[in-house]
PDB file of N, CA, C, O and CB in Angstrom:
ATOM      1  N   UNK A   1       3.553  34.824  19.060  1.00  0.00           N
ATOM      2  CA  UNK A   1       2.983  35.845  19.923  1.00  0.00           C
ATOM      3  C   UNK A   1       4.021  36.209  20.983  1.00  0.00           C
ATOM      4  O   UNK A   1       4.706  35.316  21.481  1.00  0.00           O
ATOM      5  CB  UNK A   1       1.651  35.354  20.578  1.00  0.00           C
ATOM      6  N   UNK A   2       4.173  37.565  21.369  1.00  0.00           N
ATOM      7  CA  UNK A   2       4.819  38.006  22.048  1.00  0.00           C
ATOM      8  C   UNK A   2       4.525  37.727  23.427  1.00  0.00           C
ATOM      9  O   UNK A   2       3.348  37.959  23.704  1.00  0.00           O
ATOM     10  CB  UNK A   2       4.881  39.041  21.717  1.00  0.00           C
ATOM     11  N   UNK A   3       5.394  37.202  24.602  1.00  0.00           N
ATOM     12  CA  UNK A   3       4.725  37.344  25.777  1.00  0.00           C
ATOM     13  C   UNK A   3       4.552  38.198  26.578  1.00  0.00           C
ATOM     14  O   UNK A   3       5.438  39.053  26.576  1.00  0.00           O
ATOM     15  CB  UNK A   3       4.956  36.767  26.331  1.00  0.00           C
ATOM     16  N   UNK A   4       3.564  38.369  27.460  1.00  0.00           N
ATOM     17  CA  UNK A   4       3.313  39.563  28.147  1.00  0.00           C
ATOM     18  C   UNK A   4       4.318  40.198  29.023  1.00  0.00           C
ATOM     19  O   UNK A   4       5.359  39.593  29.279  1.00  0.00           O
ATOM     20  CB  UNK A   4       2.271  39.366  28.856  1.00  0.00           C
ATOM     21  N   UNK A   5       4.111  41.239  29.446  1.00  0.00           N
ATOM     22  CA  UNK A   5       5.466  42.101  29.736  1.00  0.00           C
ATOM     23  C   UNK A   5       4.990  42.718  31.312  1.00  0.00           C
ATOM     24  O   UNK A   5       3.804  42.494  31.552  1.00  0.00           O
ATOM     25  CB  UNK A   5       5.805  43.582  28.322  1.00  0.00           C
ATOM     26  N   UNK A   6       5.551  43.267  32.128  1.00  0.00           N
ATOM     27  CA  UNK A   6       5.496  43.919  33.258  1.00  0.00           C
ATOM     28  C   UNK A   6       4.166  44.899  33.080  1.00  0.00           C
ATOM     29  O   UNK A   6       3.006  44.862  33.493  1.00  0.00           O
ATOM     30  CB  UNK A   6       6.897  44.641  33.522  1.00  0.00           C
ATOM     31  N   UNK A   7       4.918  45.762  32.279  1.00  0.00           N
ATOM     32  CA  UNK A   7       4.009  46.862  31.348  1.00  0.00           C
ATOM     33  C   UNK A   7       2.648  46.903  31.149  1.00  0.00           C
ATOM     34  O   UNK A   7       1.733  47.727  31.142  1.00  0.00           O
ATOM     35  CB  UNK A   7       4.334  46.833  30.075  1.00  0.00           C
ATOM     36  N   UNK A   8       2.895  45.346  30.939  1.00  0.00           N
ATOM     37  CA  UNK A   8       0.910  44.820  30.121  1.00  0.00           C
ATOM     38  C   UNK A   8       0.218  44.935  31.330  1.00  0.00           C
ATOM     39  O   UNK A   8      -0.887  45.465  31.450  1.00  0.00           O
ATOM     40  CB  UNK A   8       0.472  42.730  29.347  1.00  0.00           C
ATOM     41  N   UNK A   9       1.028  44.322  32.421  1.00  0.00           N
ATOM     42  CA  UNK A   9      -0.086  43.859  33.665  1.00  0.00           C
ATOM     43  C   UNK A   9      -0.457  45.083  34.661  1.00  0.00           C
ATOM     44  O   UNK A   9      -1.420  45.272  35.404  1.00  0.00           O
ATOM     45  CB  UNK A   9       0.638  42.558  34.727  1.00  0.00           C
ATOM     46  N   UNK A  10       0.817  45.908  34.340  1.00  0.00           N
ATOM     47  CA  UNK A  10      -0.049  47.980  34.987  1.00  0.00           C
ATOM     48  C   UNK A  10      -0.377  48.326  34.355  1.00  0.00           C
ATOM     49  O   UNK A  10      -0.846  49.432  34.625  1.00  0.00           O
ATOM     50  CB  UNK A  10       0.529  49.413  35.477  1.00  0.00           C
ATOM     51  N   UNK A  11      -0.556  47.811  32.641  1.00  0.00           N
ATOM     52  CA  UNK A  11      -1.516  48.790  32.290  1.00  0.00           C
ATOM     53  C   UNK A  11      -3.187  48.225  32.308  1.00  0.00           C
ATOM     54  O   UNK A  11      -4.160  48.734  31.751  1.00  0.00           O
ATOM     55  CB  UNK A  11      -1.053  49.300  30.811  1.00  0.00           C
ATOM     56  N   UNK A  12      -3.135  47.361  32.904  1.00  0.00           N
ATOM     57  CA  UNK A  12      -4.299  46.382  32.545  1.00  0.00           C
ATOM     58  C   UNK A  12      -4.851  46.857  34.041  1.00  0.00           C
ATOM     59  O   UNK A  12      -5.849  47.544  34.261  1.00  0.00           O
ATOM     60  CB  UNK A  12      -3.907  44.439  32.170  1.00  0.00           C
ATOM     61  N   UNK A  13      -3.956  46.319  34.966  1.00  0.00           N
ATOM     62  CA  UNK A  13      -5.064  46.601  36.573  1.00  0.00           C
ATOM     63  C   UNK A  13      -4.352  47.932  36.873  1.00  0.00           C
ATOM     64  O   UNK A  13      -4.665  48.240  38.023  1.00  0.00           O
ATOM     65  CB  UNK A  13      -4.880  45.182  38.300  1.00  0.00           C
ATOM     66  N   UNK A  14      -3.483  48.910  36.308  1.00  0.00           N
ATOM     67  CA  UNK A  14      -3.809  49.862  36.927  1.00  0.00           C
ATOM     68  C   UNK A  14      -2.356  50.018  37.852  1.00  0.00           C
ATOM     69  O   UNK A  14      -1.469  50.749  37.411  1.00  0.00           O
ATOM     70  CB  UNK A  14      -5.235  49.619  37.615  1.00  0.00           C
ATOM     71  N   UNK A  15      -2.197  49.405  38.949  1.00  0.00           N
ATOM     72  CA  UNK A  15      -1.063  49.419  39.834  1.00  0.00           C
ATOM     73  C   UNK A  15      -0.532  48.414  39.886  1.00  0.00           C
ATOM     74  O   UNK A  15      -0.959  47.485  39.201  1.00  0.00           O
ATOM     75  CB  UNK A  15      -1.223  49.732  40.976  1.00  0.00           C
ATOM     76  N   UNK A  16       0.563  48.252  40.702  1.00  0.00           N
ATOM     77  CA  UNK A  16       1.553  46.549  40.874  1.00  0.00           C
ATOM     78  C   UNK A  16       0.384  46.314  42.320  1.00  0.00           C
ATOM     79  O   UNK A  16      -0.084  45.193  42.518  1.00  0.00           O
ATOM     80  CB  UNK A  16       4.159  46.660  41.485  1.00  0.00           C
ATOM     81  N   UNK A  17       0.085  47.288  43.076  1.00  0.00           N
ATOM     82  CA  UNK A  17      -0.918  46.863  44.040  1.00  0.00           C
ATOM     83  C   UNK A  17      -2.440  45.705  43.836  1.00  0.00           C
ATOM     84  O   UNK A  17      -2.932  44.730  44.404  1.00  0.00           O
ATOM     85  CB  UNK A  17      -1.366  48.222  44.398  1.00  0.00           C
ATOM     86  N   UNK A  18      -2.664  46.438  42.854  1.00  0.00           N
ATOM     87  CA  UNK A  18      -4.389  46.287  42.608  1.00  0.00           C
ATOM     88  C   UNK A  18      -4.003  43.964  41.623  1.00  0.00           C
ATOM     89  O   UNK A  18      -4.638  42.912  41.703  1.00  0.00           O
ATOM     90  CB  UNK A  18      -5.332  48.504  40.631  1.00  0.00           C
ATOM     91  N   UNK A  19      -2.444  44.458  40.766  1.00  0.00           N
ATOM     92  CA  UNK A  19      -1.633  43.552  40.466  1.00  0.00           C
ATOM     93  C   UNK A  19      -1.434  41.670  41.457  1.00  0.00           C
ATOM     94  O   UNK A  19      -1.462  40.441  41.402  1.00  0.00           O
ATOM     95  CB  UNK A  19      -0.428  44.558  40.543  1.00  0.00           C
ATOM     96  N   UNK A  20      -1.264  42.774  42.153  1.00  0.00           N
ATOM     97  CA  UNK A  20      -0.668  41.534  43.245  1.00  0.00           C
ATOM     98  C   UNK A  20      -1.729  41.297  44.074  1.00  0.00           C
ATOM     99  O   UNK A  20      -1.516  40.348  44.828  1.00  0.00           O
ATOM    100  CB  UNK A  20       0.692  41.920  44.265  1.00  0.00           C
ATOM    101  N   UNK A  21      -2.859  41.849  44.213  1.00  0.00           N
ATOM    102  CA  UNK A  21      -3.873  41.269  45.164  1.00  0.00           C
ATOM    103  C   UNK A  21      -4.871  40.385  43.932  1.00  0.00           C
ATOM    104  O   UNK A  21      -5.034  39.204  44.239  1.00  0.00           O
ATOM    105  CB  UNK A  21      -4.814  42.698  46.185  1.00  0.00           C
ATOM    106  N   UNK A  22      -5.389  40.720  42.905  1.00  0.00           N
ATOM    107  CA  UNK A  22      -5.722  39.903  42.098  1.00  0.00           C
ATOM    108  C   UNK A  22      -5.035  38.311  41.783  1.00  0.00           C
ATOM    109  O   UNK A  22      -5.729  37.331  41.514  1.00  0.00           O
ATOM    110  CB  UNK A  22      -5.684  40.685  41.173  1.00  0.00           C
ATOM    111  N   UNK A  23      -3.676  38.300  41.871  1.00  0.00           N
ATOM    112  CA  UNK A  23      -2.924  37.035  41.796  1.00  0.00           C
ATOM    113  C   UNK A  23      -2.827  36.628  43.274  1.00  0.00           C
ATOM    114  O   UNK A  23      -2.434  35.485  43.509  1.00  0.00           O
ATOM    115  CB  UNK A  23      -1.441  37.188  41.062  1.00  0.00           C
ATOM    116  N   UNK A  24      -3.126  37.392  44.237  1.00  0.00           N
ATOM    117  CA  UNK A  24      -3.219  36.766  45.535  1.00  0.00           C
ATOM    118  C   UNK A  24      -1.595  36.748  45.861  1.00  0.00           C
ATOM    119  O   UNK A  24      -1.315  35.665  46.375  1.00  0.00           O
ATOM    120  CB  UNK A  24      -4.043  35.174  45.503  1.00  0.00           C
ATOM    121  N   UNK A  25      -0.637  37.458  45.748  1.00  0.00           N
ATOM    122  CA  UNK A  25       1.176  37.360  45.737  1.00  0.00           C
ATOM    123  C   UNK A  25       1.526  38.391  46.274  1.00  0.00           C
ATOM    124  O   UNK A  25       0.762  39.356  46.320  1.00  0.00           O
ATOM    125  CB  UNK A  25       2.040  37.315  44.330  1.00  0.00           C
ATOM    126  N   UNK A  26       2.385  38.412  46.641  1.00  0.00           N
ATOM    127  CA  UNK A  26       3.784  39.798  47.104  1.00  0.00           C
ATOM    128  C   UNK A  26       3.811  40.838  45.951  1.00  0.00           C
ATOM    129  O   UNK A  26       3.774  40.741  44.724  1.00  0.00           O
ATOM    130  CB  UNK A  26       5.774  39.075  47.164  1.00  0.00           C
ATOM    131  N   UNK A  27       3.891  41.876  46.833  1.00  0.00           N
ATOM    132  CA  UNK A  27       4.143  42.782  45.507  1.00  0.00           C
ATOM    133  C   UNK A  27       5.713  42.690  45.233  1.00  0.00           C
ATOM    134  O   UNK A  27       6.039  42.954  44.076  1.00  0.00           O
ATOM    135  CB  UNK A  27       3.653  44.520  45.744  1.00  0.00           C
ATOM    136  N   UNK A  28       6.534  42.420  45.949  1.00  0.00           N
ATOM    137  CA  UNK A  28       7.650  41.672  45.438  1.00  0.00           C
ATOM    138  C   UNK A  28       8.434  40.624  44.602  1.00  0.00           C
ATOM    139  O   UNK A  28       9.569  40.328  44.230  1.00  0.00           O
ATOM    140  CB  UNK A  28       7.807  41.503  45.938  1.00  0.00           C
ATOM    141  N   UNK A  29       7.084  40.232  44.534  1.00  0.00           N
ATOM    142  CA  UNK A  29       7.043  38.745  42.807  1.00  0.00           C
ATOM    143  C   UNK A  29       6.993  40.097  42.241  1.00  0.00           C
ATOM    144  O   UNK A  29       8.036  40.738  42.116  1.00  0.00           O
ATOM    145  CB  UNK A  29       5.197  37.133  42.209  1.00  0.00           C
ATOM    146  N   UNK A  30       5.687  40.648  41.836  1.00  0.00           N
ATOM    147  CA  UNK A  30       5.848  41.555  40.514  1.00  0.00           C
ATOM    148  C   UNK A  30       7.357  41.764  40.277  1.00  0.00           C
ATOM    149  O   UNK A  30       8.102  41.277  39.427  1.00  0.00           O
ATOM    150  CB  UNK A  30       5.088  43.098  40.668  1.00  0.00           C
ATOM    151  N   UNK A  31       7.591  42.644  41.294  1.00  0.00           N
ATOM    152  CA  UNK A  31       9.038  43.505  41.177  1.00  0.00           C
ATOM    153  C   UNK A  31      10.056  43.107  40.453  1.00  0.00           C
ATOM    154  O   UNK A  31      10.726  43.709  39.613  1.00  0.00           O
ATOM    155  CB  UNK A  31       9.701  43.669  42.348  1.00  0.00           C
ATOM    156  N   UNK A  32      10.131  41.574  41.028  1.00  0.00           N
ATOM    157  CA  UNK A  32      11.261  41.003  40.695  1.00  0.00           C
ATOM    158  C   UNK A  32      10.954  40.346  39.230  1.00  0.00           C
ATOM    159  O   UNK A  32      11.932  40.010  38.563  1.00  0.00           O
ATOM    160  CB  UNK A  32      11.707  40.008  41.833  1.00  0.00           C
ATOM    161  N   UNK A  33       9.753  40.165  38.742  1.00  0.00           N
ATOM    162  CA  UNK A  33       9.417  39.725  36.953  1.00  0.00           C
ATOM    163  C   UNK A  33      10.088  41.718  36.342  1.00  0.00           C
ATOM    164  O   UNK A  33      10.879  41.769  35.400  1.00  0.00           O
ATOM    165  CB  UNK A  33       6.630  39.216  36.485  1.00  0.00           C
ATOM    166  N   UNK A  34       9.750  42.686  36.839  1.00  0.00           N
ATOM    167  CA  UNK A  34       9.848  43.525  36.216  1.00  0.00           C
ATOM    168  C   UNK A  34      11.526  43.618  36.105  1.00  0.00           C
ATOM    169  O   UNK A  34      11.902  43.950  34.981  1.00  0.00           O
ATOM    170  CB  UNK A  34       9.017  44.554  36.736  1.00  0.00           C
ATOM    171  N   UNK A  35      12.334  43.437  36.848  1.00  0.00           N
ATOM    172  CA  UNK A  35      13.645  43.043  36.992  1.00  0.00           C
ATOM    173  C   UNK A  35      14.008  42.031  36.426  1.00  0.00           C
ATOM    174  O   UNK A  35      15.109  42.355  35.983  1.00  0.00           O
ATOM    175  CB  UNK A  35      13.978  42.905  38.070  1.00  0.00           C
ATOM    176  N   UNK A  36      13.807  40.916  36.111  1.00  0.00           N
ATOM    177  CA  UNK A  36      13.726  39.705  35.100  1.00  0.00           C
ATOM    178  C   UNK A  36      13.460  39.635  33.865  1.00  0.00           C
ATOM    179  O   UNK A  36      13.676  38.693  33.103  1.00  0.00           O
ATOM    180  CB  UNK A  36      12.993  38.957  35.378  1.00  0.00           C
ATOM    181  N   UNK A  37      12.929  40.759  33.623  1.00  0.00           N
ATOM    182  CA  UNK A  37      12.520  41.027  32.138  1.00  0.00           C
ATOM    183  C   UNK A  37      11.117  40.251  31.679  1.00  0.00           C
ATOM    184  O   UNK A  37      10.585  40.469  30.591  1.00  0.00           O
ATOM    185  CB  UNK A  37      13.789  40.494  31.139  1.00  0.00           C
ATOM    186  N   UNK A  38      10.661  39.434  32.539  1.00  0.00           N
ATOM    187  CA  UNK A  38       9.858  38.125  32.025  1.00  0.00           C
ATOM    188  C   UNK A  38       9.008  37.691  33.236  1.00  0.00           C
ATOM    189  O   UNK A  38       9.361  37.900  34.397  1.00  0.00           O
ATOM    190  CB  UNK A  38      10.915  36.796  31.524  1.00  0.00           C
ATOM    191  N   UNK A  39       7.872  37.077  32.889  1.00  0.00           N
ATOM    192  CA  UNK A  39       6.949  36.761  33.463  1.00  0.00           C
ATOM    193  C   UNK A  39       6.944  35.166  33.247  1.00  0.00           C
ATOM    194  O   UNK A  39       7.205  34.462  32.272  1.00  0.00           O
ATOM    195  CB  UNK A  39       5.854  37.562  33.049  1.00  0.00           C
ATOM    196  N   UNK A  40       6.510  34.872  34.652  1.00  0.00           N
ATOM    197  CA  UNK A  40       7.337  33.063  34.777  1.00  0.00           C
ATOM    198  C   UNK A  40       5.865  32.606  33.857  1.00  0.00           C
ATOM    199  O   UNK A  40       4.929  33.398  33.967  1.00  0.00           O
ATOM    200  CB  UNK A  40       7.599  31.947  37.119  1.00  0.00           C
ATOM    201  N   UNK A  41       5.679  31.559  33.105  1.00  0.00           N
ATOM    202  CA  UNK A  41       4.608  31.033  31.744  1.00  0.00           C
ATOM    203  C   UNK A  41       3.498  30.933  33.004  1.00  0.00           C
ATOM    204  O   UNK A  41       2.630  31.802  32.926  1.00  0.00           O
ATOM    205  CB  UNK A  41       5.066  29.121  30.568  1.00  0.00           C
ATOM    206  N   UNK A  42       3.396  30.158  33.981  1.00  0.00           N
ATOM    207  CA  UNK A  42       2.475  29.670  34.675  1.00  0.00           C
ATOM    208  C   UNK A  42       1.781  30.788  35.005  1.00  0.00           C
ATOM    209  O   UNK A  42       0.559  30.896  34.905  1.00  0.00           O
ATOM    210  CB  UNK A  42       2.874  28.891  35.687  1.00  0.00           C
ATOM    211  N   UNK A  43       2.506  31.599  35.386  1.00  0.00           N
ATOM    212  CA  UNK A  43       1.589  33.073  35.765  1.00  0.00           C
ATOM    213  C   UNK A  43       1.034  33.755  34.530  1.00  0.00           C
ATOM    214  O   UNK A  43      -0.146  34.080  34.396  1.00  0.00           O
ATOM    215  CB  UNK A  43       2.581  34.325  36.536  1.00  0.00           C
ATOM    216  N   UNK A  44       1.798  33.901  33.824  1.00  0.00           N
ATOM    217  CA  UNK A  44       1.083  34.162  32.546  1.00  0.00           C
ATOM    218  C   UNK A  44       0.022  33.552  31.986  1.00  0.00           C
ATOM    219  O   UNK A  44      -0.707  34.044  31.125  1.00  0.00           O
ATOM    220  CB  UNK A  44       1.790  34.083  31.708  1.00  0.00           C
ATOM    221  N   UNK A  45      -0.092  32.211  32.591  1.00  0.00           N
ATOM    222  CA  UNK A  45      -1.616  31.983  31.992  1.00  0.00           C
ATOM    223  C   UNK A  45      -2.431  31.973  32.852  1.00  0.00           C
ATOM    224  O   UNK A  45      -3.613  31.877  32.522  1.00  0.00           O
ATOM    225  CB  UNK A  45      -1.924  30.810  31.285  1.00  0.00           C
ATOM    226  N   UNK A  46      -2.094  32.061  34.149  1.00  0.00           N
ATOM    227  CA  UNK A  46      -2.879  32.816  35.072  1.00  0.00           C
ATOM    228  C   UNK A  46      -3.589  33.869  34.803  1.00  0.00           C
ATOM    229  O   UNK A  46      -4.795  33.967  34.575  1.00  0.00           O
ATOM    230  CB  UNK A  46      -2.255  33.181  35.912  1.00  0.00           C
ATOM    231  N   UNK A  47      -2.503  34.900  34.856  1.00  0.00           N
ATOM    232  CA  UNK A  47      -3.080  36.453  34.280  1.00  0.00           C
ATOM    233  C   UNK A  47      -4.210  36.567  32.652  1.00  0.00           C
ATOM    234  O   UNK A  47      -5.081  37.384  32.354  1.00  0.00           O
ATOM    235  CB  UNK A  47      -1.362  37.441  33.848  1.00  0.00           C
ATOM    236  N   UNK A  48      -3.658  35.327  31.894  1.00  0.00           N
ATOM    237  CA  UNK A  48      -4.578  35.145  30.896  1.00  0.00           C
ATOM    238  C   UNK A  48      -5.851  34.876  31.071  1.00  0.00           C
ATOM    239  O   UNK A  48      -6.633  35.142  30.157  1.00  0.00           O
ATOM    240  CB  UNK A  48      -4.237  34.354  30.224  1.00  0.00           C
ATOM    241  N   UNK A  49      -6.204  34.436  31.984  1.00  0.00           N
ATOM    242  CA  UNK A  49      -7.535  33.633  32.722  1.00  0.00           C
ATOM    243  C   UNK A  49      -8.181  34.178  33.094  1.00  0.00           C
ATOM    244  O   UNK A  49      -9.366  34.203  32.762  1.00  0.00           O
ATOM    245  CB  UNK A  49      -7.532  32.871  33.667  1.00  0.00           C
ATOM    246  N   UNK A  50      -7.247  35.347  34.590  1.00  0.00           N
ATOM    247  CA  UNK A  50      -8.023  36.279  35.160  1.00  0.00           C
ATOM    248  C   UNK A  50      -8.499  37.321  34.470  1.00  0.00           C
ATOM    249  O   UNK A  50      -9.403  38.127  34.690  1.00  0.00           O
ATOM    250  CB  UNK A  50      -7.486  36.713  36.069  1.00  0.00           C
ATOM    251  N   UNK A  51      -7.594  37.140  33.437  1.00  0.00           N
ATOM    252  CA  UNK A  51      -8.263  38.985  32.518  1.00  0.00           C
ATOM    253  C   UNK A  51      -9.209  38.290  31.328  1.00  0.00           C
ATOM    254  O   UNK A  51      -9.003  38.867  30.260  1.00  0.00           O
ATOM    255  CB  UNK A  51      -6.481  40.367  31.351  1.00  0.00           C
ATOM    256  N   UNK A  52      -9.642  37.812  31.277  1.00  0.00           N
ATOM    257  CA  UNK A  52     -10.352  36.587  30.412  1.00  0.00           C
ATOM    258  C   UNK A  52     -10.004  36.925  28.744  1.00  0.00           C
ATOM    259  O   UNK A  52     -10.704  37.169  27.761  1.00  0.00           O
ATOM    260  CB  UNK A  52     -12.303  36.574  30.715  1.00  0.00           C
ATOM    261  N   UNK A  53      -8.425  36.788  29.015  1.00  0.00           N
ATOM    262  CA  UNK A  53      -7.494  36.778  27.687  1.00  0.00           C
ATOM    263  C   UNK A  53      -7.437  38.630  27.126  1.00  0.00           C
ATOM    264  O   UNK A  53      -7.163  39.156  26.047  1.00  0.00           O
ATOM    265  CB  UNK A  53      -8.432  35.511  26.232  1.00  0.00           C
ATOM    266  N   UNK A  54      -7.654  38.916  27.840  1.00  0.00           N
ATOM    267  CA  UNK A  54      -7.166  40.455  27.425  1.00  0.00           C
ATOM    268  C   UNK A  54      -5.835  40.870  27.763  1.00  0.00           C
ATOM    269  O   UNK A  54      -5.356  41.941  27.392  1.00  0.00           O
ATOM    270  CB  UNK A  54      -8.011  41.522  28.081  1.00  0.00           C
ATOM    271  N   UNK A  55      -5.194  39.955  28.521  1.00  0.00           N
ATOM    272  CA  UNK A  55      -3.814  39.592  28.632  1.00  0.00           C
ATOM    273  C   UNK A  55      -3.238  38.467  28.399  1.00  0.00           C
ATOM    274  O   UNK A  55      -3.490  37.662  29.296  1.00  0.00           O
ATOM    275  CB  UNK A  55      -3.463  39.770  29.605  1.00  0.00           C
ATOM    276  N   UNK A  56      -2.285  37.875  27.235  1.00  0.00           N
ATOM    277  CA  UNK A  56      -2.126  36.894  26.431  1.00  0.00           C
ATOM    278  C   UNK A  56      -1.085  36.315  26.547  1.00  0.00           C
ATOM    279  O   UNK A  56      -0.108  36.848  26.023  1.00  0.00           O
ATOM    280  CB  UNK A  56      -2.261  37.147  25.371  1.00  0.00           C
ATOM    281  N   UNK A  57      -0.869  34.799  27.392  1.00  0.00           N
ATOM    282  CA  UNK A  57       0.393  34.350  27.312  1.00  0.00           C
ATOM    283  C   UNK A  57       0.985  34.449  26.306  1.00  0.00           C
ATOM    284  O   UNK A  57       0.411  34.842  25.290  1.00  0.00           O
ATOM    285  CB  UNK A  57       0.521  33.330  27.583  1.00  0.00           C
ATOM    286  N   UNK A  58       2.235  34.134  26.314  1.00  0.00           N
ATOM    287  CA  UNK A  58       3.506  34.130  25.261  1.00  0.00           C
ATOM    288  C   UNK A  58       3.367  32.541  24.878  1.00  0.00           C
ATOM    289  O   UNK A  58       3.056  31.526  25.501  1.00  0.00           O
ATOM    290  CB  UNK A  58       5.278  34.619  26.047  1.00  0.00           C
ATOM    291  N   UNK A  59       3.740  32.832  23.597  1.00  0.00           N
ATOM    292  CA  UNK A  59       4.193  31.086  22.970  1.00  0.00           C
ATOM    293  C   UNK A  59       4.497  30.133  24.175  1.00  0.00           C
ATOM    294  O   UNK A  59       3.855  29.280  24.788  1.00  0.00           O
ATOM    295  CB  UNK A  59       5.861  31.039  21.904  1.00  0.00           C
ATOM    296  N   UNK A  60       5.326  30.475  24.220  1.00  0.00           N
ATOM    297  CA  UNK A  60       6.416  29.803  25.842  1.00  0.00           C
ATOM    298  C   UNK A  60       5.582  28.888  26.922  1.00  0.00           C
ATOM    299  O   UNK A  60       5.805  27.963  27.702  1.00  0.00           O
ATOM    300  CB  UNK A  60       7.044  31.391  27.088  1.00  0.00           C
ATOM    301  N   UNK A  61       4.680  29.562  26.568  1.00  0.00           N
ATOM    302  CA  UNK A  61       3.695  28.752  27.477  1.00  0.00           C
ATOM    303  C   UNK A  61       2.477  27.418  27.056  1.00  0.00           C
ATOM    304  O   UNK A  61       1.763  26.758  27.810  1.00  0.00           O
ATOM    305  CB  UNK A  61       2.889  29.899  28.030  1.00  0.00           C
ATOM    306  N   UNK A  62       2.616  27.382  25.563  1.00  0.00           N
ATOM    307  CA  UNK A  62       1.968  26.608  25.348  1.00  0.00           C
ATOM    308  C   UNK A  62       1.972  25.401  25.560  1.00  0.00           C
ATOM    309  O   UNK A  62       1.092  24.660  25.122  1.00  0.00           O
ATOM    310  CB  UNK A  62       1.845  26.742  24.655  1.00  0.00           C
ATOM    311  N   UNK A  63       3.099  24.947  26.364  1.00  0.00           N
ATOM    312  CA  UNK A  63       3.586  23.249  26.601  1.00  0.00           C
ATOM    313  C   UNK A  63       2.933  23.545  28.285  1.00  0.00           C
ATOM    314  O   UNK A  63       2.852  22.554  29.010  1.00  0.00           O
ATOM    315  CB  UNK A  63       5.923  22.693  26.388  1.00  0.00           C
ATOM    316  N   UNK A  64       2.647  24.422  28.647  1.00  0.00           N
ATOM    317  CA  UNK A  64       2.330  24.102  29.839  1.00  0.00           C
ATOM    318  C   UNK A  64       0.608  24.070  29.878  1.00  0.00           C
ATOM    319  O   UNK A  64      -0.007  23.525  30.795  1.00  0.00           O
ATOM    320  CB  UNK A  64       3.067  25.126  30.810  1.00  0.00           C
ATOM    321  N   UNK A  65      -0.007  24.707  28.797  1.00  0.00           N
ATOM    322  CA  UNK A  65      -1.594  24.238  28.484  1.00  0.00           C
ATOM    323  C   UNK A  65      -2.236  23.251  28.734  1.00  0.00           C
ATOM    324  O   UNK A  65      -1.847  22.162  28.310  1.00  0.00           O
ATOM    325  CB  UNK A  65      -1.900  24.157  27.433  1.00  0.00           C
ATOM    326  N   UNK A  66      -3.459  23.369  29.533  1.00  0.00           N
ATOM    327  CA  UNK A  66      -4.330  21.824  28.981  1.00  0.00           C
ATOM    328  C   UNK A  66      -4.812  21.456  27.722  1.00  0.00           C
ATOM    329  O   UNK A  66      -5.572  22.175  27.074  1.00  0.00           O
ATOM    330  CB  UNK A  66      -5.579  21.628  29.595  1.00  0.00           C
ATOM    331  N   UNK A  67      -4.323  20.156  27.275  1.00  0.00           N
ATOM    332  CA  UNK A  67      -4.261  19.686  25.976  1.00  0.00           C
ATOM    333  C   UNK A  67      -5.945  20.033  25.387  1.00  0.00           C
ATOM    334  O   UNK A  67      -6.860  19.514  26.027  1.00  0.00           O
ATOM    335  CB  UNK A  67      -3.739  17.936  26.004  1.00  0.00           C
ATOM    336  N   UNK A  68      -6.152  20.555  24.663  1.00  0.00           N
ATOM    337  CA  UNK A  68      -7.947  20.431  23.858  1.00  0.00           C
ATOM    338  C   UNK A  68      -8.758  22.063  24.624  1.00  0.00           C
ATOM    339  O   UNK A  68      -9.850  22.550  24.332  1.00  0.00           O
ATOM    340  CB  UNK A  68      -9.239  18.297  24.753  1.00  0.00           C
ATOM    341  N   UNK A  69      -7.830  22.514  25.542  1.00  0.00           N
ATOM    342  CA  UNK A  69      -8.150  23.898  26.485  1.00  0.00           C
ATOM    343  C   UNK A  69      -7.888  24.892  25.212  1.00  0.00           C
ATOM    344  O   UNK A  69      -6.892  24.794  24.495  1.00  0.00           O
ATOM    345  CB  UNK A  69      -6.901  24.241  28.106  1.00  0.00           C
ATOM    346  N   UNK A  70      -8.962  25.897  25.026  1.00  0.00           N
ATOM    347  CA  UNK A  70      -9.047  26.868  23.741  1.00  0.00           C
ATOM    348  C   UNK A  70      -8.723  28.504  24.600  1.00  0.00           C
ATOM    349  O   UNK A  70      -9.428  29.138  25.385  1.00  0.00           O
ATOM    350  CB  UNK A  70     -10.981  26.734  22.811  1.00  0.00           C
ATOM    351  N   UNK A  71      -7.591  28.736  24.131  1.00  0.00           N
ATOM    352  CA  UNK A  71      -7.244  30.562  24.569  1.00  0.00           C
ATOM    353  C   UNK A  71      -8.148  31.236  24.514  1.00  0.00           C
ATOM    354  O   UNK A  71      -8.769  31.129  23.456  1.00  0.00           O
ATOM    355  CB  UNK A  71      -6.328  31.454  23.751  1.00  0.00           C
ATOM    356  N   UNK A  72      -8.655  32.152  25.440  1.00  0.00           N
ATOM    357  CA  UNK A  72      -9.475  33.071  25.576  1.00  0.00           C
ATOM    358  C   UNK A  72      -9.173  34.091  24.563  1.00  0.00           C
ATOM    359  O   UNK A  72      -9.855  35.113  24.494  1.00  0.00           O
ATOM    360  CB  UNK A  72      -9.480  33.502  26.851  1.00  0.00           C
TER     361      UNK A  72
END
């Protein structure tokens, strides 16, 4: 599975605003993942959580899972 992208997360809430108050962060984290190319795993399964898997970590992240925890 591909991991999620800058892209996914404005098109999902809309703005890097509406973005960054949902994760409770700077709109300057966003910025700088969109500049990074990549979204750090932990946040990504953050964002997986909050969107109740309508946004889908990347592989990459599966070592950081709770063991027997089932993907939304």
């Amino acid at each position: 599975m591909r991991a999620m992208n800058y892209a996914d997360i404005l098109d999902h809430f809309g703005t890097q605003v509406a973005a960054a108050q949902a994760l409770k962060i700077n709109q300057s984290n966003l910025s700088d993942w969109k500049g990074r190319g990549s979204i750090p795993p932990l946040r990504q399964l953050e964002l997986e959580a909050l969107t109740a898997g309508k946004l889908k970590a990347g592989s990459e992240c599966d070592k950081f899972r709770v063991p027997g925890h089932q993907a939304a």
